[in-house]
Backbone as XML, in Angstrom:
<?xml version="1.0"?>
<chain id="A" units="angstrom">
  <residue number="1" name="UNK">
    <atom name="N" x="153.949" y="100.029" z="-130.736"/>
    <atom name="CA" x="152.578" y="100.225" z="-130.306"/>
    <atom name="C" x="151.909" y="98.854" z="-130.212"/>
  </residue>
  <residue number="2" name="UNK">
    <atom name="N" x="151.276" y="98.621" z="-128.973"/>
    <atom name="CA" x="150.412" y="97.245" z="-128.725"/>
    <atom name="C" x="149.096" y="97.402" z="-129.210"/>
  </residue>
  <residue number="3" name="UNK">
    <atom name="N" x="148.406" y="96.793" z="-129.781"/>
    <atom name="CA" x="146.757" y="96.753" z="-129.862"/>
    <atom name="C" x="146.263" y="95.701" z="-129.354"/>
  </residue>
  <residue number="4" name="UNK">
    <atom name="N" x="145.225" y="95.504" z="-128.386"/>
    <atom name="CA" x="144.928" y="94.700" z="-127.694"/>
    <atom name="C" x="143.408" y="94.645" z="-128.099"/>
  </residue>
  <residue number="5" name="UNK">
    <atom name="N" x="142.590" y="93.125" z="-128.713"/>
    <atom name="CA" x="141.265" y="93.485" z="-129.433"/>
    <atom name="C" x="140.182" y="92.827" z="-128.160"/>
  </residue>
  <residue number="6" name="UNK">
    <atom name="N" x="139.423" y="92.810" z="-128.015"/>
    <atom name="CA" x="137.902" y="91.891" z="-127.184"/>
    <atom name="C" x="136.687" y="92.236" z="-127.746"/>
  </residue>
  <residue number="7" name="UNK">
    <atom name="N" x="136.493" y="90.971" z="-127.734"/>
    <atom name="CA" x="134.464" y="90.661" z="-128.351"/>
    <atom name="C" x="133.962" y="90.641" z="-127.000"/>
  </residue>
  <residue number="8" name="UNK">
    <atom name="N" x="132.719" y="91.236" z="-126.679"/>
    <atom name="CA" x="131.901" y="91.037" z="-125.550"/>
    <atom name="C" x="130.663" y="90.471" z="-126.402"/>
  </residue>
  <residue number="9" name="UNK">
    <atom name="N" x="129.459" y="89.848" z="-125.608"/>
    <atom name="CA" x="128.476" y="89.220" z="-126.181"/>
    <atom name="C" x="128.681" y="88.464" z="-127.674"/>
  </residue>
  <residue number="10" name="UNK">
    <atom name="N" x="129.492" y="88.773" z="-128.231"/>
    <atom name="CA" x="129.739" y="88.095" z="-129.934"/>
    <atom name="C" x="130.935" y="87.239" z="-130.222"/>
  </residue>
  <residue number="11" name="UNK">
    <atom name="N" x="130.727" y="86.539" z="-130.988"/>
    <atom name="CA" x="131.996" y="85.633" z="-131.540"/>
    <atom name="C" x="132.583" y="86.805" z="-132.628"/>
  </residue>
  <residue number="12" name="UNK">
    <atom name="N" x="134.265" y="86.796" z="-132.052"/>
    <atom name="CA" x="134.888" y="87.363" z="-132.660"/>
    <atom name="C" x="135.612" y="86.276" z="-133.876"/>
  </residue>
  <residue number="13" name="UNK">
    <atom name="N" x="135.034" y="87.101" z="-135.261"/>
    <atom name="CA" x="135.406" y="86.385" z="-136.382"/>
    <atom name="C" x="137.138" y="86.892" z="-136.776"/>
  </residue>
  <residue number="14" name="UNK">
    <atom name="N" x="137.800" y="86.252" z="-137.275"/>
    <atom name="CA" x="139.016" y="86.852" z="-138.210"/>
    <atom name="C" x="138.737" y="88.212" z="-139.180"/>
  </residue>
  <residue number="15" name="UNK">
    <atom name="N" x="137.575" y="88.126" z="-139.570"/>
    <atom name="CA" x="137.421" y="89.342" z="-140.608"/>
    <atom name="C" x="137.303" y="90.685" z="-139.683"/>
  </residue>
  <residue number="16" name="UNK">
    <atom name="N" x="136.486" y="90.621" z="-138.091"/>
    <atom name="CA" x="136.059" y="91.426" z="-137.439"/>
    <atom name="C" x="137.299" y="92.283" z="-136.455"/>
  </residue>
  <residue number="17" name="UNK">
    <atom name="N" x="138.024" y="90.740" z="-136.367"/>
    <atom name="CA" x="139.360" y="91.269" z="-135.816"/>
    <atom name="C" x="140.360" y="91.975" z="-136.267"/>
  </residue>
  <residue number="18" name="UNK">
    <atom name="N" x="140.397" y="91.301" z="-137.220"/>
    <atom name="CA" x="141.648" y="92.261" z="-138.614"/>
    <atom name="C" x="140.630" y="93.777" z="-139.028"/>
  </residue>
  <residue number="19" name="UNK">
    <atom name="N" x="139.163" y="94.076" z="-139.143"/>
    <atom name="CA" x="138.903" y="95.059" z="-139.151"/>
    <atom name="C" x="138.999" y="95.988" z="-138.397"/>
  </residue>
  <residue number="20" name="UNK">
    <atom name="N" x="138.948" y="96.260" z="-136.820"/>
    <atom name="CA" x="138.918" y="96.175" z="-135.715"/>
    <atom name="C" x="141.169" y="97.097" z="-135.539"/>
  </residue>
  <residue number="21" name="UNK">
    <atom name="N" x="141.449" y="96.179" z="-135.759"/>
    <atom name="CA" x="143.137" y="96.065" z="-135.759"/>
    <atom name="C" x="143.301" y="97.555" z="-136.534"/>
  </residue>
  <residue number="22" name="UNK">
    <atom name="N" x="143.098" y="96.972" z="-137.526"/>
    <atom name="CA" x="143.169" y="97.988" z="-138.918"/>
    <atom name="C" x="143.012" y="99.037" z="-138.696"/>
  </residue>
  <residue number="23" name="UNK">
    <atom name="N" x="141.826" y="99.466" z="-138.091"/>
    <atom name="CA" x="140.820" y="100.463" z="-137.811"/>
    <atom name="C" x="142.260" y="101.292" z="-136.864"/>
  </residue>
  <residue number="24" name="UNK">
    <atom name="N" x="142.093" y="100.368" z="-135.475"/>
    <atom name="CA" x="142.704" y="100.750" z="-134.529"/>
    <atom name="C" x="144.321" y="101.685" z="-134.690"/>
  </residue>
  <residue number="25" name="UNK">
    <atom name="N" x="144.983" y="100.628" z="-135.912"/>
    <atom name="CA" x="146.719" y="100.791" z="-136.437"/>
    <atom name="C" x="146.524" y="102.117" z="-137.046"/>
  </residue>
  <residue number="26" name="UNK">
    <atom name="N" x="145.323" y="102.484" z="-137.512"/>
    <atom name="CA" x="145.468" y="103.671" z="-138.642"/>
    <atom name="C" x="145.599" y="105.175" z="-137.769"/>
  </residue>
  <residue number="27" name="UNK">
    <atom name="N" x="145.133" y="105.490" z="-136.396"/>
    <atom name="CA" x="145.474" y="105.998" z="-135.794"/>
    <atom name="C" x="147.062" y="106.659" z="-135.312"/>
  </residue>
  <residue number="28" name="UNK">
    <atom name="N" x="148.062" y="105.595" z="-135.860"/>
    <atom name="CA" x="149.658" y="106.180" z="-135.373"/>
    <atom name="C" x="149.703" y="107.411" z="-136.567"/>
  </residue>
  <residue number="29" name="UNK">
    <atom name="N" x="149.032" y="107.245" z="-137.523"/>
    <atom name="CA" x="149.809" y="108.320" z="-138.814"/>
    <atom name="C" x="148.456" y="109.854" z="-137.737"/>
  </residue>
  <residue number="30" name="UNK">
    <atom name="N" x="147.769" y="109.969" z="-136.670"/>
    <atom name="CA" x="147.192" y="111.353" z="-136.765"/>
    <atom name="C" x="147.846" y="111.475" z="-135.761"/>
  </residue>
  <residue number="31" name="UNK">
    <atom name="N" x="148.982" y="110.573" z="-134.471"/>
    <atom name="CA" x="149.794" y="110.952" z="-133.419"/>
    <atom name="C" x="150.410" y="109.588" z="-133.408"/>
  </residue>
  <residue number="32" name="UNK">
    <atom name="N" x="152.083" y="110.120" z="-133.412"/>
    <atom name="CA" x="153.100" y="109.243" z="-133.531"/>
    <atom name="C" x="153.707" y="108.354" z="-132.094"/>
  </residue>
  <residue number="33" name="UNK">
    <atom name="N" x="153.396" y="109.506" z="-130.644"/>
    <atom name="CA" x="153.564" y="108.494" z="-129.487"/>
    <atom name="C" x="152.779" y="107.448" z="-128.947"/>
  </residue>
  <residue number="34" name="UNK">
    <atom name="N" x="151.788" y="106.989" z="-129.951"/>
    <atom name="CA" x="150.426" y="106.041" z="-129.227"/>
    <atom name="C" x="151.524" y="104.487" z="-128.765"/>
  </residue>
  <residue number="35" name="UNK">
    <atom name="N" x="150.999" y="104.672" z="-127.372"/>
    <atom name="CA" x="152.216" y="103.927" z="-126.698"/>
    <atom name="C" x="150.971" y="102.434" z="-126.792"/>
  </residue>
  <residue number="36" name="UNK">
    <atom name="N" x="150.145" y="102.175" z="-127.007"/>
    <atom name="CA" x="148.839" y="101.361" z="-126.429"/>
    <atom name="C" x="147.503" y="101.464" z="-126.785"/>
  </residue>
  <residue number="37" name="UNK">
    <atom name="N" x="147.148" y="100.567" z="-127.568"/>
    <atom name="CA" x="145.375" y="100.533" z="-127.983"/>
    <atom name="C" x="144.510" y="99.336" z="-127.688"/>
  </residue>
  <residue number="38" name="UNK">
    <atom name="N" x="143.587" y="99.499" z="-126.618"/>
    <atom name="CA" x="142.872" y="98.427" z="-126.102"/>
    <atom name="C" x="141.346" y="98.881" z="-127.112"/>
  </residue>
  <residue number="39" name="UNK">
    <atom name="N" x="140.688" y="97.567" z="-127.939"/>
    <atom name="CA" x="139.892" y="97.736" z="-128.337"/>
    <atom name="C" x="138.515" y="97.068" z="-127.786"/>
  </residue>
  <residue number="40" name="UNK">
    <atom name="N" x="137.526" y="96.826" z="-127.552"/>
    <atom name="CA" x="136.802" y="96.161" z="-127.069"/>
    <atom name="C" x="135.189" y="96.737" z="-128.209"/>
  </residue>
  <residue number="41" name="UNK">
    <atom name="N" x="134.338" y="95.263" z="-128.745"/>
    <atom name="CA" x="133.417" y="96.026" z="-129.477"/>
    <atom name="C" x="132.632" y="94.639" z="-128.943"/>
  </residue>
  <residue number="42" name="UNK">
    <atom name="N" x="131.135" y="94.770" z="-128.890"/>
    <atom name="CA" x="130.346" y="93.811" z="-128.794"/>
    <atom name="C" x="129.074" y="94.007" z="-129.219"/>
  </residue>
  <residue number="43" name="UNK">
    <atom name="N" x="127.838" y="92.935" z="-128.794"/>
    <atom name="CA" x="126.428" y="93.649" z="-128.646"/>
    <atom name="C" x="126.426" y="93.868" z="-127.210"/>
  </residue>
  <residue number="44" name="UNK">
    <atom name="N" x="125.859" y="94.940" z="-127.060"/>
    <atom name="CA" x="125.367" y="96.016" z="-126.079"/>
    <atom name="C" x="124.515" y="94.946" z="-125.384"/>
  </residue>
  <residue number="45" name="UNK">
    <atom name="N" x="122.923" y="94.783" z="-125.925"/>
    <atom name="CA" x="122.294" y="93.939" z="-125.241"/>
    <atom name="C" x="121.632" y="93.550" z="-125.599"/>
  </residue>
  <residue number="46" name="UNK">
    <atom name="N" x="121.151" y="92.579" z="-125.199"/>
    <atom name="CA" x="119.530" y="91.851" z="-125.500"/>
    <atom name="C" x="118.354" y="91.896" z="-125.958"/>
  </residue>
  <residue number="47" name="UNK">
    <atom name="N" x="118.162" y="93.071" z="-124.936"/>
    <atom name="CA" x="116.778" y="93.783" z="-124.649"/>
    <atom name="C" x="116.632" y="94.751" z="-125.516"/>
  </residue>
  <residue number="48" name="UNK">
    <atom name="N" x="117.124" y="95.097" z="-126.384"/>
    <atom name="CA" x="116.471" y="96.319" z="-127.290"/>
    <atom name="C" x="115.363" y="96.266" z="-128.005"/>
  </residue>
  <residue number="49" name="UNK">
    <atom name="N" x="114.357" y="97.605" z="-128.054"/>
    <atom name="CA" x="113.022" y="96.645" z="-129.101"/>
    <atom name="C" x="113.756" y="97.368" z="-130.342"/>
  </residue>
  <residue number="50" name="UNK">
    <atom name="N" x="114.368" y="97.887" z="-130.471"/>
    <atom name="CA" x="114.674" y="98.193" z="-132.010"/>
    <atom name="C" x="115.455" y="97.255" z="-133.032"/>
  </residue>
  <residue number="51" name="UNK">
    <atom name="N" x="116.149" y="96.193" z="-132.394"/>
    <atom name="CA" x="117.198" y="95.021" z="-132.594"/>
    <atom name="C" x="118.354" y="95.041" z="-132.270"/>
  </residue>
  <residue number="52" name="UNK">
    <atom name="N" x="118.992" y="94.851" z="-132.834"/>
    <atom name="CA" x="120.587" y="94.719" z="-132.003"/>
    <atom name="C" x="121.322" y="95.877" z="-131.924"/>
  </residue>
  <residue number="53" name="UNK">
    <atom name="N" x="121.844" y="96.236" z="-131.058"/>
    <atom name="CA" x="122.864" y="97.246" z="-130.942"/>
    <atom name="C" x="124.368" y="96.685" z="-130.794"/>
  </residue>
  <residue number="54" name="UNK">
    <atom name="N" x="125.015" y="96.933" z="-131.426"/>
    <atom name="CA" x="126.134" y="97.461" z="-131.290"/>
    <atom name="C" x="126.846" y="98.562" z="-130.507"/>
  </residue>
  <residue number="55" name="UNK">
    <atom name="N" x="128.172" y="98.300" z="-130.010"/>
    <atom name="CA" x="129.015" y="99.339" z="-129.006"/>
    <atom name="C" x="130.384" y="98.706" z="-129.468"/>
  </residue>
  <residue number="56" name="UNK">
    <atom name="N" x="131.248" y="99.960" z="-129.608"/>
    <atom name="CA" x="132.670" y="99.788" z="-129.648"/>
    <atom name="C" x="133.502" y="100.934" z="-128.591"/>
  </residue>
  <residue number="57" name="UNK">
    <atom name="N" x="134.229" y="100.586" z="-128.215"/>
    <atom name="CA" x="135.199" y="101.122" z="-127.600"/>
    <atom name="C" x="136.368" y="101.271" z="-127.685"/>
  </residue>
  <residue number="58" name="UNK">
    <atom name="N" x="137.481" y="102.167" z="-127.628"/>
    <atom name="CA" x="138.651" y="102.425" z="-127.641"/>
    <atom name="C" x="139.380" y="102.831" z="-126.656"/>
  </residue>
  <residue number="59" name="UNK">
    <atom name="N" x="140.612" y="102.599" z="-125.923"/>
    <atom name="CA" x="140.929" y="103.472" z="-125.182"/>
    <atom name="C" x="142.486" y="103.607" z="-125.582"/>
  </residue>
  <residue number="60" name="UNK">
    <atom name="N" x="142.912" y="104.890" z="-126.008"/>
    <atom name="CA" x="144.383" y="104.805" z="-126.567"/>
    <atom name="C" x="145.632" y="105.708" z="-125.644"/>
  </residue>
  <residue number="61" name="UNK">
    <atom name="N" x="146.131" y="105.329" z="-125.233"/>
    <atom name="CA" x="147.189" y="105.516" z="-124.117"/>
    <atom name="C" x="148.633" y="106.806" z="-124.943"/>
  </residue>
  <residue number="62" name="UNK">
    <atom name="N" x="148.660" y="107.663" z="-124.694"/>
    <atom name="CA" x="149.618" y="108.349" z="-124.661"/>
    <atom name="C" x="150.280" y="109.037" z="-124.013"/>
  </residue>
  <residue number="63" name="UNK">
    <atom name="N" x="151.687" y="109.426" z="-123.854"/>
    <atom name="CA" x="152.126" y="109.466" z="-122.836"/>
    <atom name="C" x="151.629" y="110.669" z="-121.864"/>
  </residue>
  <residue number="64" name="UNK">
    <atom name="N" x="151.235" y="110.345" z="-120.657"/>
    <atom name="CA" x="150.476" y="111.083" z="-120.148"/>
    <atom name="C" x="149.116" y="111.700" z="-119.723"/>
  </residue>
  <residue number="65" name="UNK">
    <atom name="N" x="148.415" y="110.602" z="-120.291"/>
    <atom name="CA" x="146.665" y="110.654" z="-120.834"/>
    <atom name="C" x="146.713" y="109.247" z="-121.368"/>
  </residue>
  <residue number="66" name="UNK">
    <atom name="N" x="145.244" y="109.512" z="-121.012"/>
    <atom name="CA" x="144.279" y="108.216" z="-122.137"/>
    <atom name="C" x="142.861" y="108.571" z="-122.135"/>
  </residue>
  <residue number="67" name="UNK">
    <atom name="N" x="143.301" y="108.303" z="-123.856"/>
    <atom name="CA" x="141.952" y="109.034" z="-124.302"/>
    <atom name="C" x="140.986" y="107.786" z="-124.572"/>
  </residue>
  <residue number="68" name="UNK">
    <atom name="N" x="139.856" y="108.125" z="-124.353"/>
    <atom name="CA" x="138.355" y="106.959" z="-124.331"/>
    <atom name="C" x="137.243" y="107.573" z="-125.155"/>
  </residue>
  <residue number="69" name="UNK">
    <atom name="N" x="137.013" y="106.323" z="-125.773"/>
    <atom name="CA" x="135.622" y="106.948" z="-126.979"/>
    <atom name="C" x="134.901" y="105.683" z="-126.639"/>
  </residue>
  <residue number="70" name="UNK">
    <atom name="N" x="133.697" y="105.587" z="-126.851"/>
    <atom name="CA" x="132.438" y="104.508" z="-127.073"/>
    <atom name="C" x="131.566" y="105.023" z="-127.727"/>
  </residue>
  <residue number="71" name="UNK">
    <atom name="N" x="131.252" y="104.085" z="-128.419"/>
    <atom name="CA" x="129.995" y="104.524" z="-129.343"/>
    <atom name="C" x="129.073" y="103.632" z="-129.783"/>
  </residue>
  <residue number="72" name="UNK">
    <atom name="N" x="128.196" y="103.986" z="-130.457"/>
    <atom name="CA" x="126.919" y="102.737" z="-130.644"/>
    <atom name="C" x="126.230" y="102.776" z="-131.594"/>
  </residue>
  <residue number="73" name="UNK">
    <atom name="N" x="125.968" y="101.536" z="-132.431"/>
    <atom name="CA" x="125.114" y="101.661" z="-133.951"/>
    <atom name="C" x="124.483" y="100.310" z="-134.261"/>
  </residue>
  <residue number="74" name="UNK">
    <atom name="N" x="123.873" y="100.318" z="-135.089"/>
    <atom name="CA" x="122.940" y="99.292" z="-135.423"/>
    <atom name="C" x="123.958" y="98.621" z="-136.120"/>
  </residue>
  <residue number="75" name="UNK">
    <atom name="N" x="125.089" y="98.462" z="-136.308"/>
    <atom name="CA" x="125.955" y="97.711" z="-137.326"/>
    <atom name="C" x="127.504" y="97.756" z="-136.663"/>
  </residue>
  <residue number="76" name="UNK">
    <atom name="N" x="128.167" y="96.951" z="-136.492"/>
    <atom name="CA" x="129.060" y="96.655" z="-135.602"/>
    <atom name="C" x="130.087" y="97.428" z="-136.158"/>
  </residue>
  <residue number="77" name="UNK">
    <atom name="N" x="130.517" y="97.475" z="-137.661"/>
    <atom name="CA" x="131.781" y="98.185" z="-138.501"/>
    <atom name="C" x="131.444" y="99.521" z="-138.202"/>
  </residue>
  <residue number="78" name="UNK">
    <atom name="N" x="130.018" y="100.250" z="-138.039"/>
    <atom name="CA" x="129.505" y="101.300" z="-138.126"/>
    <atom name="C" x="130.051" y="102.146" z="-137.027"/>
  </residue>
  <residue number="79" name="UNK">
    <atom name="N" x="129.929" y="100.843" z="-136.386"/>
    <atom name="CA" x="130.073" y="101.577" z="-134.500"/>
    <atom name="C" x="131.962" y="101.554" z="-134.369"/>
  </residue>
  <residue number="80" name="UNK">
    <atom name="N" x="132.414" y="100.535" z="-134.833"/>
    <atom name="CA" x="134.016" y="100.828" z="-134.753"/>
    <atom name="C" x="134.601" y="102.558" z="-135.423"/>
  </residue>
  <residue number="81" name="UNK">
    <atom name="N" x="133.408" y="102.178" z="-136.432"/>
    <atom name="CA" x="133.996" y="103.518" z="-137.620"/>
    <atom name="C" x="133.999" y="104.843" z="-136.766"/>
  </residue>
  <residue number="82" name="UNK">
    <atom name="N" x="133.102" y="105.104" z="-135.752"/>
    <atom name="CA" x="132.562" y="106.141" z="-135.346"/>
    <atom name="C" x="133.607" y="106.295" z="-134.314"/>
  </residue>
  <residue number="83" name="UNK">
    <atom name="N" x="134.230" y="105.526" z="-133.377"/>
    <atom name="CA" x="134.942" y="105.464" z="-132.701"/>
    <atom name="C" x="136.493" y="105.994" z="-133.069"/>
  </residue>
  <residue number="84" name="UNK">
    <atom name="N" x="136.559" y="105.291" z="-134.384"/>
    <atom name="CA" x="137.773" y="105.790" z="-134.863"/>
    <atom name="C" x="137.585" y="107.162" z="-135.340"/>
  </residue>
  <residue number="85" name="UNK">
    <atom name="N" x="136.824" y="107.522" z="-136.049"/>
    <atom name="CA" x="136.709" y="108.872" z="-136.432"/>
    <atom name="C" x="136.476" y="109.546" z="-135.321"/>
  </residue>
  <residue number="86" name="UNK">
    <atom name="N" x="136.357" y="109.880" z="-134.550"/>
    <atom name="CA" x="136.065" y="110.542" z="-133.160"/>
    <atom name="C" x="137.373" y="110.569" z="-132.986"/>
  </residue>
  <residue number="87" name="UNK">
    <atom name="N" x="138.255" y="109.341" z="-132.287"/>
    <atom name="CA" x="139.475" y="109.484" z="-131.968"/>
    <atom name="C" x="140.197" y="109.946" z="-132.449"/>
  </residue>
  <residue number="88" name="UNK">
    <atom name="N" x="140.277" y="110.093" z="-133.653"/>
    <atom name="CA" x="141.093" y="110.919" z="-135.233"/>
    <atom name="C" x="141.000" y="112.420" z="-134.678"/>
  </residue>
  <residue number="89" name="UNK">
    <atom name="N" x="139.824" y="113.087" z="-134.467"/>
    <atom name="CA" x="139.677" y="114.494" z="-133.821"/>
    <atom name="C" x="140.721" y="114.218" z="-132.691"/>
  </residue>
  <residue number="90" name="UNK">
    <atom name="N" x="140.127" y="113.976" z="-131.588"/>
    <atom name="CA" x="140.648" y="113.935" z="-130.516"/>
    <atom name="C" x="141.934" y="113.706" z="-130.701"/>
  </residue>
  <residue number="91" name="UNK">
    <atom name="N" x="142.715" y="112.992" z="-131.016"/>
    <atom name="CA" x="144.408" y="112.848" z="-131.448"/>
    <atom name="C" x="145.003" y="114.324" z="-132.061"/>
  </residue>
  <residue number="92" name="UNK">
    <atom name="N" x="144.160" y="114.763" z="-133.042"/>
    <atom name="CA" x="144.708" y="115.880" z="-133.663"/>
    <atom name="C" x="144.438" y="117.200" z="-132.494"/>
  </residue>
  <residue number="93" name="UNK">
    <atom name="N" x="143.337" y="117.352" z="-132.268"/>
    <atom name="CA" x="143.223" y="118.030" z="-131.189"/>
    <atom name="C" x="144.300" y="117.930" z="-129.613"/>
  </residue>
  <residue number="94" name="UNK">
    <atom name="N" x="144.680" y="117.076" z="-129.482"/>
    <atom name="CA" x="145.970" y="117.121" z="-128.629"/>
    <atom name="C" x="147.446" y="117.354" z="-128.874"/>
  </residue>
  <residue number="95" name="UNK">
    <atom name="N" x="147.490" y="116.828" z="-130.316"/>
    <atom name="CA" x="148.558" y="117.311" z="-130.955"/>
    <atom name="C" x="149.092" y="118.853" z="-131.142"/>
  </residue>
  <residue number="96" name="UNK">
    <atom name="N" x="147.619" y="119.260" z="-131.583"/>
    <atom name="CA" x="147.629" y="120.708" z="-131.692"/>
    <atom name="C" x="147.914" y="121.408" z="-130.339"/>
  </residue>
  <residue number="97" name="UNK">
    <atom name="N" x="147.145" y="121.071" z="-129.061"/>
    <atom name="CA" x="148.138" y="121.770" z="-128.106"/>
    <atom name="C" x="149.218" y="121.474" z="-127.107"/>
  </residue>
  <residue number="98" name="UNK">
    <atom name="N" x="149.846" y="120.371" z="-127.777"/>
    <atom name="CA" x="151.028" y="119.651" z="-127.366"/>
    <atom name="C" x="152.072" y="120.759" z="-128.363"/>
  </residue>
  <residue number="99" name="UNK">
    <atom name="N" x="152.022" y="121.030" z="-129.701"/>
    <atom name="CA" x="152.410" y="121.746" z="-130.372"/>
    <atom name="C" x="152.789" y="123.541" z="-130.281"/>
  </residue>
  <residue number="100" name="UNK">
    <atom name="N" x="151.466" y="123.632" z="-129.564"/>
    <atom name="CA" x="151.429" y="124.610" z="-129.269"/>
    <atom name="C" x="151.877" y="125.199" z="-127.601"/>
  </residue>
  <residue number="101" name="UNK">
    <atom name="N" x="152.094" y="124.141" z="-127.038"/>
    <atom name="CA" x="152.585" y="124.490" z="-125.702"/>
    <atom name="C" x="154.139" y="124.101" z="-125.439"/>
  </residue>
  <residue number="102" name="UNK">
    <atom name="N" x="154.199" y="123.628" z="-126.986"/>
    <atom name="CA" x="155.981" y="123.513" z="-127.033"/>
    <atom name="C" x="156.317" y="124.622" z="-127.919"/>
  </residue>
  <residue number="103" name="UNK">
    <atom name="N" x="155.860" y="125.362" z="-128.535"/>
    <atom name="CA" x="156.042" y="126.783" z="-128.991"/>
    <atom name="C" x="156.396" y="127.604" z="-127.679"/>
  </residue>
  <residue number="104" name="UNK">
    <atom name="N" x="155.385" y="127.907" z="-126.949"/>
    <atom name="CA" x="155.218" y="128.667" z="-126.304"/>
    <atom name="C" x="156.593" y="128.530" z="-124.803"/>
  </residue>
  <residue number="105" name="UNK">
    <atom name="N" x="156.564" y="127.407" z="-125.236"/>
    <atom name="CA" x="158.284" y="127.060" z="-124.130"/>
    <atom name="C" x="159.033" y="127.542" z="-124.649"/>
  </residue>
  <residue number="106" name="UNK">
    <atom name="N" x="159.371" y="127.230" z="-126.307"/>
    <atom name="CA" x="160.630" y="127.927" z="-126.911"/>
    <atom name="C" x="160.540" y="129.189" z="-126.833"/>
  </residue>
  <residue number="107" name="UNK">
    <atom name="N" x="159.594" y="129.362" z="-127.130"/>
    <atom name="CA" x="159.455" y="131.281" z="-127.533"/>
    <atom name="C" x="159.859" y="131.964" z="-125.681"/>
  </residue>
  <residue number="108" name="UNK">
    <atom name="N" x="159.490" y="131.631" z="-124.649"/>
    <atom name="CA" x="159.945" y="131.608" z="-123.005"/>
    <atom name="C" x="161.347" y="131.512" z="-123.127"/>
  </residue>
  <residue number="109" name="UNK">
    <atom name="N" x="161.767" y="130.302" z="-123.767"/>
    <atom name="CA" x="163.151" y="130.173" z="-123.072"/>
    <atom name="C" x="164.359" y="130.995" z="-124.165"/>
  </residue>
  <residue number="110" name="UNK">
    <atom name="N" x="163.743" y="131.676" z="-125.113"/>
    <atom name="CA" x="164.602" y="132.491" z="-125.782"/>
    <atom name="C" x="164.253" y="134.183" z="-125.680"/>
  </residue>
  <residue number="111" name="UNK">
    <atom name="N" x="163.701" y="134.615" z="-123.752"/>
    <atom name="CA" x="162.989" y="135.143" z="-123.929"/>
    <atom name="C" x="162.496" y="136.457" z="-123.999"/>
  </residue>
  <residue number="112" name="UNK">
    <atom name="N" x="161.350" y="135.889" z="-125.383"/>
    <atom name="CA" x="160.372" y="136.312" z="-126.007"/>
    <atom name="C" x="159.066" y="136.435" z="-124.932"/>
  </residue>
  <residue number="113" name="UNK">
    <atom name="N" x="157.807" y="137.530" z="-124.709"/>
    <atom name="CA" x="157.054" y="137.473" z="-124.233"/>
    <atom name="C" x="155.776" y="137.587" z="-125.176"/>
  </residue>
  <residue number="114" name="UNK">
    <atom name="N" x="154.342" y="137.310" z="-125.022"/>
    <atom name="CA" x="153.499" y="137.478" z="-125.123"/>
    <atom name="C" x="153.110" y="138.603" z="-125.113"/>
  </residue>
</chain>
């Protein structure tokens, strides 16, 4: 599995990157084919009157799909966190009917009907 990291608007520190990584790696234990993880997190923009925003992004490649999350928080770890936890659903949620639509082949090809 590749992880690929980018800072937009911010200097990407060592601590932010290895968090970032981390974040990203912990994903193979909720689906085992993640062929590819492009991360990208920055400030959003400028112009906010509330102060800085934060945005992170993910996009994780499996075979056959790619799944995309973004998200946004007043705190940069905040906004990775949210991303990953989102994707955590979404992984399990495909698993489950990847699982379930390979049931439903076996149970066909020995066959069993509905």
């Amino acid at each position: 599995m590749t992880i690929n990291i980018k800072a937009s608007n911010i200097d990407m520190t060592d601590a932010l990157k290895q968090y970032a990584f981390d974040k990203a790696d912990s994903l193979k234990k909720y689906f085992k084919n993640i062929q590819k993880i492009d991360v990208d997190f920055g400030m959003d923009s400028h112009h906010h009157q509330k102060g800085k925003i934060f945005q992170a992004q993910m996009n994780v490649f499996v075979p056959g799909k790619i799944l995309s999350v973004s998200k946004k928080a007043e705190d940069l770890y905040k906004a990775i966190d949210k991303v990953k936890d989102h994707l955590k659903v979404e992984l399990d949620e495909l698993k489950g009917k990847m699982h379930q639509k390979d049931r439903k082949h076996i149970r066909e090809s020995k066959g069993y009907q509905e």
